[in-house]
N, C-alpha and C positions, 0 to 999 in steps of 0.2 A: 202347584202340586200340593196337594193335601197332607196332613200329618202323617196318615196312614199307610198314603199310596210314598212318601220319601221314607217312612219304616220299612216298608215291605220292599221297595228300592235298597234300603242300606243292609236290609237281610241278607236279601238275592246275593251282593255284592260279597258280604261277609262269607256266604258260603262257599260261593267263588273261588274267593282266596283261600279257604281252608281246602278245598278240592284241589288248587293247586302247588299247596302248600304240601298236603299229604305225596301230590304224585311226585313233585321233586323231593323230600324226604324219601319217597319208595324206591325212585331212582339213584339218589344219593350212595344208600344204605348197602343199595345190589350192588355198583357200580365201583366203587372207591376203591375197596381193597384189591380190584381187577384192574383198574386205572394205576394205581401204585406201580402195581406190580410190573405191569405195562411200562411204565416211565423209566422205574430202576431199571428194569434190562434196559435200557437205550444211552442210561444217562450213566447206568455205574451206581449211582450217589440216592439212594432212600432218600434222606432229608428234600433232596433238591424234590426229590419225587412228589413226598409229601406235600409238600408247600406248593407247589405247581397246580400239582391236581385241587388243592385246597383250591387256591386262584381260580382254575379253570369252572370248580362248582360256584364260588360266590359269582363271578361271569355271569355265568347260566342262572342263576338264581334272580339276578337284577335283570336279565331275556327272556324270563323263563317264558311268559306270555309268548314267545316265537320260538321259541328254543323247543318248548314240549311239540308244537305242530311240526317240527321235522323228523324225516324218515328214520334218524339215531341221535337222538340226546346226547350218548354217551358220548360217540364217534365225533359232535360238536364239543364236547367237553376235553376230549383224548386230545382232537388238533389244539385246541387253545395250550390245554398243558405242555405238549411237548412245542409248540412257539415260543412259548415263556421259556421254559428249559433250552432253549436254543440262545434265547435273546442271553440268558444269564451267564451261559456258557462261554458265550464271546464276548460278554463283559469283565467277568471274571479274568479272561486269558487276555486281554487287554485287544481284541480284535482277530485273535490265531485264529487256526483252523479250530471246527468243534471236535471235541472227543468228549471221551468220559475221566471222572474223577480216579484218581486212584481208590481201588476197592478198598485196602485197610484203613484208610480216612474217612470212607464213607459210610457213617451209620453202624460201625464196629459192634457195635450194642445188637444191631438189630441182625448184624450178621452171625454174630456164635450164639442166634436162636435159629439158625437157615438148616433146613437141611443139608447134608453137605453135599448132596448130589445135585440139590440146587446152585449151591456155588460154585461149584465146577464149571457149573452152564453157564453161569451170570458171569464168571471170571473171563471162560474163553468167550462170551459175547465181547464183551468188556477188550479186547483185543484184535474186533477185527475191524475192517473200515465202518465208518457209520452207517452210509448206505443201503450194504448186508445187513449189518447189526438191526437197522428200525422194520425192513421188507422182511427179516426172519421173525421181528417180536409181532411185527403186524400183523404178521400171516397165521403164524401159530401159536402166538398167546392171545391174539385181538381175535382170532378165527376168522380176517377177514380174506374175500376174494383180492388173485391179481387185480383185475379190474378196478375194485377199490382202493388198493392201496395205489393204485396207478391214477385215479385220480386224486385222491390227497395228496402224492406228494410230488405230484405235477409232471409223470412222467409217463412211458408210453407201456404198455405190458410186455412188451418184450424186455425192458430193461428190467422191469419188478422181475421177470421168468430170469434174468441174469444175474440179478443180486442176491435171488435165492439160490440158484444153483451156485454161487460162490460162494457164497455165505455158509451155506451145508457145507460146501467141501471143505471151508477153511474151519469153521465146529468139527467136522469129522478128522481133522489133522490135527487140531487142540484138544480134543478128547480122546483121541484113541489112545497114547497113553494111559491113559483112567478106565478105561474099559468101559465109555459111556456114546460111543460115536453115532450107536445105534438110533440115539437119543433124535438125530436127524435126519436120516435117512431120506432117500428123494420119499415126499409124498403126495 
């Protein structure tokens, strides 16, 4: 190969990487504070969130070359974080069943900047079985179809239509004192 033809090789290349440099930074940028958010409802605990999700982008970042060709980036990056957050959960609890963290331990700082009518929600998530808790955050913080979340999380759509109809009704028993039950309503 000539001098010219491995420059105009090492160009091509170059721009390459910055083309996919850029899309994972644009994906990054959208995606994170929605991921977060996504995590803490499941998990209770911001930090764990943070960190997880962190993980789950540098993941995708070292795949990105496969990672960007599938049908949702993000939706690869959401399953890796909340696997991490599962593996840490049951290490943390020396093997227990997974729950969440107690709320006033977690991320205290980042909590008395919450709305409080978000912590209402995040609290009674934070209380009901995990099941409900991740088919509720899936469905209507993630915007995803039953279908979808019934194939992530390995189970049939009828169970996903079960855990949300539980799950609403056990939010609508833990908020309705608070006057926020409306907040779940069947939809």
């Amino acid at each position: 190969m000539s001098e010219e033809a491995a420059a105009g090789t090492a160009k091509r290349n170059e721009s390459g990487r910055d083309v996919r440099r850029g899309e994972f930074v644009t994906c990054y940028q959208a995606a994170y504070p929605r991921l977060v958010g996504q995590v803490q409802a499941i998990t209770g605990d911001v930090t764990v969130a943070h960190e997880v999700v962190q993980e789950g982008f540098a993941r995708a970042w070292r795949r990105w070359g496969s990672v960007r060709r599938q049908d949702d980036p993000v939706g690869w990056v959401r399953r890796v974080a909340l696997r991490l957050a599962g593996r840490r959960g049951r290490r943390s609890r020396g093997g227990q069943q997974p729950g969440v963290s107690d709320p006033a331990a977690a991320g205290s700082a980042a909590r008395s900047a919450m709305d409080p009518q978000n912590l209402l929600v995040l609290d009674a998530l934070r209380r009901i079985p995990e099941p409900e808790r991740r088919a509720l955050v899936l469905h209507h913080m993630a915007a995803l179809p039953v279908a979808r979340i019934a194939d992530e999380e390995g189970v049939t759509e009828d169970t996903v239509d079960t855990r949300l109809s539980r799950g609403r009704a056990a939010l609508a028993d833990l908020l309705a004192d608070d006057g926020e039950a409306e907040l779940f309503e069947e939809s």
